[in-house]
N, C-alpha and C positions, 0 to 999 in steps of 0.2 A: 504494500500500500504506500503508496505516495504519501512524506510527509508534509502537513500543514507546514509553508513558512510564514513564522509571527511578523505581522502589521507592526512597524515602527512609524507611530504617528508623533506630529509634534503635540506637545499640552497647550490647554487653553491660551494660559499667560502667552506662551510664543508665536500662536497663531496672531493674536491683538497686538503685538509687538512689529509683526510684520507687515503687518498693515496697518500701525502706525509710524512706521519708517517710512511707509510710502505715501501715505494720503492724510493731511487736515483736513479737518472740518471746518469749513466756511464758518466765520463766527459773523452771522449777522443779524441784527436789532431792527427792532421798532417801536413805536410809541404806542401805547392802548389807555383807555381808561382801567384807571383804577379797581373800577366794581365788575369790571370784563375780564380781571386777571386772575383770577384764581386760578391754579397748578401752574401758571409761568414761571421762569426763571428769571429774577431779576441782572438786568446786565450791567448797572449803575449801581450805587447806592444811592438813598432818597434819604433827605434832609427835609426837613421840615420847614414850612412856609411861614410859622404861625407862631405866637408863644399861646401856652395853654396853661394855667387862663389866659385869657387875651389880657384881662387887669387883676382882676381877683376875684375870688369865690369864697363861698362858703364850703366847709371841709363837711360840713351835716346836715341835715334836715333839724334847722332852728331859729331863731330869732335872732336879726340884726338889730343890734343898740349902739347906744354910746359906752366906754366904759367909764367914761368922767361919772356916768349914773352911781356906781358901784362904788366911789370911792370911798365913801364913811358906812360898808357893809351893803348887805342884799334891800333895794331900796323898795317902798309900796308905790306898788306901780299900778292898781286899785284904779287909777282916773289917766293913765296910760293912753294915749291916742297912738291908732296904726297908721302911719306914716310920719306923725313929726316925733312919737317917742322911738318909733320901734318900726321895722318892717318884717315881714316873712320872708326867710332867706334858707330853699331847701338845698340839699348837695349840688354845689356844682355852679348857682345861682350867682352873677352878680347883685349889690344894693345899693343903694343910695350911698354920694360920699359921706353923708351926713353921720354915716355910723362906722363903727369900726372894730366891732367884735360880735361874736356869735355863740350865742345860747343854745347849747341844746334843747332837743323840744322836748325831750324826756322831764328837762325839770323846769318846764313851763304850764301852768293850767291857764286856758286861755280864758276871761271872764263873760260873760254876757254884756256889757256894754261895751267892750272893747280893749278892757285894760286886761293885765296880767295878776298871774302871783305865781314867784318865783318857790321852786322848792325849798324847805330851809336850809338844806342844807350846801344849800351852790354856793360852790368855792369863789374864790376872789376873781373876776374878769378885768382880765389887763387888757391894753389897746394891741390887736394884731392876735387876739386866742382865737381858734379853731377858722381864721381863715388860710384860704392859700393866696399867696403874691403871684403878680405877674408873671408866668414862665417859669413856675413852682414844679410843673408835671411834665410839659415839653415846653422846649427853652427855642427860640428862632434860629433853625440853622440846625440843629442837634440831628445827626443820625438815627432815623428810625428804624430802617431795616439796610442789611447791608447785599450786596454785588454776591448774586452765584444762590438767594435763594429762590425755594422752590416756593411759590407764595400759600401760603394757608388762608383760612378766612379770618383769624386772628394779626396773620402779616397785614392783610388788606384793611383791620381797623386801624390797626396803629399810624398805618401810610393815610388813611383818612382823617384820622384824632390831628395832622396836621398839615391839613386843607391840600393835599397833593391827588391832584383829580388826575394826572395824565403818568404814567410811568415808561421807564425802556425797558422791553424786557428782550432775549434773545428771541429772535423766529423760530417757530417750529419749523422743525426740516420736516419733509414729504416723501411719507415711508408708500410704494404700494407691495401690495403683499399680492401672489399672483400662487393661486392651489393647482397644483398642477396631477393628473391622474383619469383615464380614461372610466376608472369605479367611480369617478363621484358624482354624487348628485346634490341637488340646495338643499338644504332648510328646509324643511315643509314637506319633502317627499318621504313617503315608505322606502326603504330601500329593499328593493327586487335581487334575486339571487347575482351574486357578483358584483351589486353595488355597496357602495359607502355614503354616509352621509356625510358633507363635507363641513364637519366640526372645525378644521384648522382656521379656517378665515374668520369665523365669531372670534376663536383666542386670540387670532392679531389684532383685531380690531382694535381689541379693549386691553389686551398687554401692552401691545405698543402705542395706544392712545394713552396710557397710562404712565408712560416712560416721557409722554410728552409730545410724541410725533401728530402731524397732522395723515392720517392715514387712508387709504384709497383701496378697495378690493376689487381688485381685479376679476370678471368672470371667471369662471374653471377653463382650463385647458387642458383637453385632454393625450393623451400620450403621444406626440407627435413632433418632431425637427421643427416643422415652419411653420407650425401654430406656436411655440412657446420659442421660436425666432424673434416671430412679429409680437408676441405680447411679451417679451424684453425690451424690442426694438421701442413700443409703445410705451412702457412703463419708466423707461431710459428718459423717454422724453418728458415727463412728468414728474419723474421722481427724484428728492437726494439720494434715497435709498432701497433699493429694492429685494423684497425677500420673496425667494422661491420655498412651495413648501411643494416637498419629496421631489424622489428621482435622481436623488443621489448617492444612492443604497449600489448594490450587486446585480441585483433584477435584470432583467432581460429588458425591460423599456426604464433602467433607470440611466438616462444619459444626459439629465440636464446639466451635471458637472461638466461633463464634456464640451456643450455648448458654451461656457463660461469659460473654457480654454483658450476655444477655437476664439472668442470674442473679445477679451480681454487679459491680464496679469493673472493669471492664478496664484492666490495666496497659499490655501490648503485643498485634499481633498482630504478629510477623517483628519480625527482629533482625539486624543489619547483619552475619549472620558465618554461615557454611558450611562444612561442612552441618550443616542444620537452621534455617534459616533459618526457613520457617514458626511456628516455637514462639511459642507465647502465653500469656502470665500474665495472671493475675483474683485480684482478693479474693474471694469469697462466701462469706457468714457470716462474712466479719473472719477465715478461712483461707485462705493461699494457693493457689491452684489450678495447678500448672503443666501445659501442654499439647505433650508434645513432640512432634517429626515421627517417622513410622513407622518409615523404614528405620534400620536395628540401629545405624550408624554415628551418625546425625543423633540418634537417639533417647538412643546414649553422651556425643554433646556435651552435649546438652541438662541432662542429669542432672547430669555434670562439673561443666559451672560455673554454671548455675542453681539449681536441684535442693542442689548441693553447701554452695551459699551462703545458702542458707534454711535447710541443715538445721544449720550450723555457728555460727547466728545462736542457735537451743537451746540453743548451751553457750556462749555469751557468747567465739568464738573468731573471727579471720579466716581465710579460708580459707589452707592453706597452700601454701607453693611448693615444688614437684618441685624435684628433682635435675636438675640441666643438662650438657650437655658439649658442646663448640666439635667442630663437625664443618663441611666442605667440601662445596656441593652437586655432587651428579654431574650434575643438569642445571637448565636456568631452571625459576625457579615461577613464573609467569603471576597476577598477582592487580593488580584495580582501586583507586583509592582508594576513601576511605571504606567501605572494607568489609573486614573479617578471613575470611581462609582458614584452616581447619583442614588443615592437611596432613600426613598420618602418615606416617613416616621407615620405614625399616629401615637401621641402621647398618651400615658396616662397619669394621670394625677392621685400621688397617693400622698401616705401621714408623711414617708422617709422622702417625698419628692416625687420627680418624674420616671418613668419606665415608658423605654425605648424599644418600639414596636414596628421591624425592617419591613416593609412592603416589596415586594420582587415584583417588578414588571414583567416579570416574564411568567411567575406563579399567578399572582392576583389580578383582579379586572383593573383597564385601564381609570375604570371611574375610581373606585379606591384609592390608586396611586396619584392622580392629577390633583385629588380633590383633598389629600391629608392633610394634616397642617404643620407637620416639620418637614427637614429636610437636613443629611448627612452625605457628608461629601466625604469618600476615602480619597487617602494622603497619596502621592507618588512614587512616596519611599512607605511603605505601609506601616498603618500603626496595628500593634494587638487590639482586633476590635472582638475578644470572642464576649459570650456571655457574664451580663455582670462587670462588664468593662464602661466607664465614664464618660460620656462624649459628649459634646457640645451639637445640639440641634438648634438651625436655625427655624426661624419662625415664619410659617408662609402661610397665614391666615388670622 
């Protein structure tokens, strides 16, 4: 029998390395409003227009006076008029300048004609208690969010707390994702013996709109040379980035790598890590081309850290790091050197912690695995991962 000879593929890190020797990312900006930028990435820092207060406030919900009132102790205030002794001044409130302190309302009872009586026990009120000064909260000019974030809806009050209506933030680049596969069929249909339903272009949509990209699905195309010629040829012309899903496996019609040769730089074909191992990047036309493997799973790695890492290169960011938590495996994970295993967890929660629960895409259904919510990645150089061994799972859900 004929020996197998072992696939020497390059690792992740080397593949991104080599295409980024060869290709930037166009860093380019635009201006949006403010309450339109939620998920942008800010490509300036914004400083503030405004002081806040603009003059002063009130730090509570209470009563503005004088504190000359208070000087020989808590005065009766019994025949008190609202507005020349005293005004209502709730958090946040400017008052008249006539006054210049502020009473809690807690030790105010407010009278039937109009006057007050002060709790007995209210401490002494000096001039400038419980307001704030001009520029006390944000100051004119002060930094509110800085260059490279991803905007929250808490980033977008703060950039508003100081009157900044217009911001810059990087462009989204223009990912289109193109399914390629003579089995598939949309959304919506039964699939008939020898079809697939083509789940891969929902995940792009929404993975890589989430990454940030502005994203376009391409119709199916099915397994053919000068159909998935021309919808390169087409997607080239629209897109920063274009990701192929499957056809770049072993298979007898998987040849779109191929295409990606004949048409541009070939970076990689396979990458030292599973699954998806298959995947292949290209320059052509000086854009990146990625080629992920078909199945849902291989086709989610692919995206994650290839995909993730080109499109994050856009906004001048690295990619970032998930949330981790030290859990226990409930059994060995099985992995080679030089080579990274993706392996999706399901946690469980107990008294001592977590217990680490390996999914095998190749034993269990693809819905299981897509859908857990950790995720273990084996080392290069391998660690002891048998049962009972301590690992760090990231968090993907």
């Amino acid at each position: 029998m004929r020996k197998r000879v072992k696939d020497d593929f390059p690792s992740r890190s080397s593949v991104l390395s080599r295409l980024f020797e060869k290709w930037r990312a166009p860093l380019r900006t635009e201006r949006v409003g403010t309450e339109d930028a939620i998920g942008r990435v800010l490509a300036a820092d914004v400083f503030s227009l405004c002081d806040h207060p603009v003059f002063r406030a009130s730090r509570m919900d209470g009563v503005a006076l004088k504190s000359e009132s208070f000087r020989d102790g808590v005065p009766d205030a019994s025949a008190w008029t609202p507005g020349r002794d005293y005004a209502r001044a709730d958090t946040g409130d400017d008052f008249d300048d006539a006054f210049d302190a502020v009473v809690a309302v807690e030790d105010v009872e407010f009278l039937a004609g109009g006057g007050l009586r002060f709790h007995p026990e209210t401490g002494p009120v000096t001039k400038g208690m419980n307001v704030a000064g001009k520029g006390e909260k944000i100051r004119l000019g002060m930094r509110l969010v800085e260059r490279g974030t991803r905007l929250l809806a808490v980033d977008l009050a703060a950039i508003a707390m100081g009157a900044v209506s217009e911001i810059e933030v990087y462009r989204k680049p223009t990912v289109v994702f193109i399914a390629t596969g003579s089995e598939l069929v949309p959304l919506g249909h039964i699939p008939e013996r020898g079809q697939t339903v083509n789940s891969n272009s929902l995940l792009a949509k929404h993975i890589l709109g989430e990454m940030g990209a502005e994203v376009i699905l391409h119709p199916i195309v099915r397994d053919d040379h000068n159909l998935l010629a021309a919808a390169l040829d087409e997607a080239l012309g629209r897109a920063d980035v274009v990701v192929l899903g499957a056809g770049t496996s072993k298979g007898a019609e998987d040849w779109s790598h191929a295409l990606l040769a004949e048409r541009g730089e070939l970076i990689c074909h396979g990458v030292a890590s599973a699954p998806g191992k298959p995947l292949a990047m290209a320059l052509v036309d000086g854009k990146p081309v990625i080629n992920v493997a078909g199945p849902p799973i291989a086709c989610f790695y692919g995206m994650d850290w290839c995909a993730r890492a080109v499109l994050n290169a856009f906004f001048d960011l690295p990619v970032p790091k998930r949330h981790t938590v030290k859990a226990r495996l409930a059994e060995e994970i099985h992995s080679g050197p030089n080579f990274e295993l993706f392996v999706r967890i399901r946690l469980e929660k107990t008294e001592d912690g977590y217990i680490a629960h390996p999914l095998s895409h190749f034993a269990g259904t693809p819905v299981d695995a897509i859908r857990s919510e950790g995720l273990y990645i084996t080392k290069l150089a391998p660690e002891p991962t048998e049962k009972g061994d301590l690992i760090e799972v990231e968090l993907m859900r």
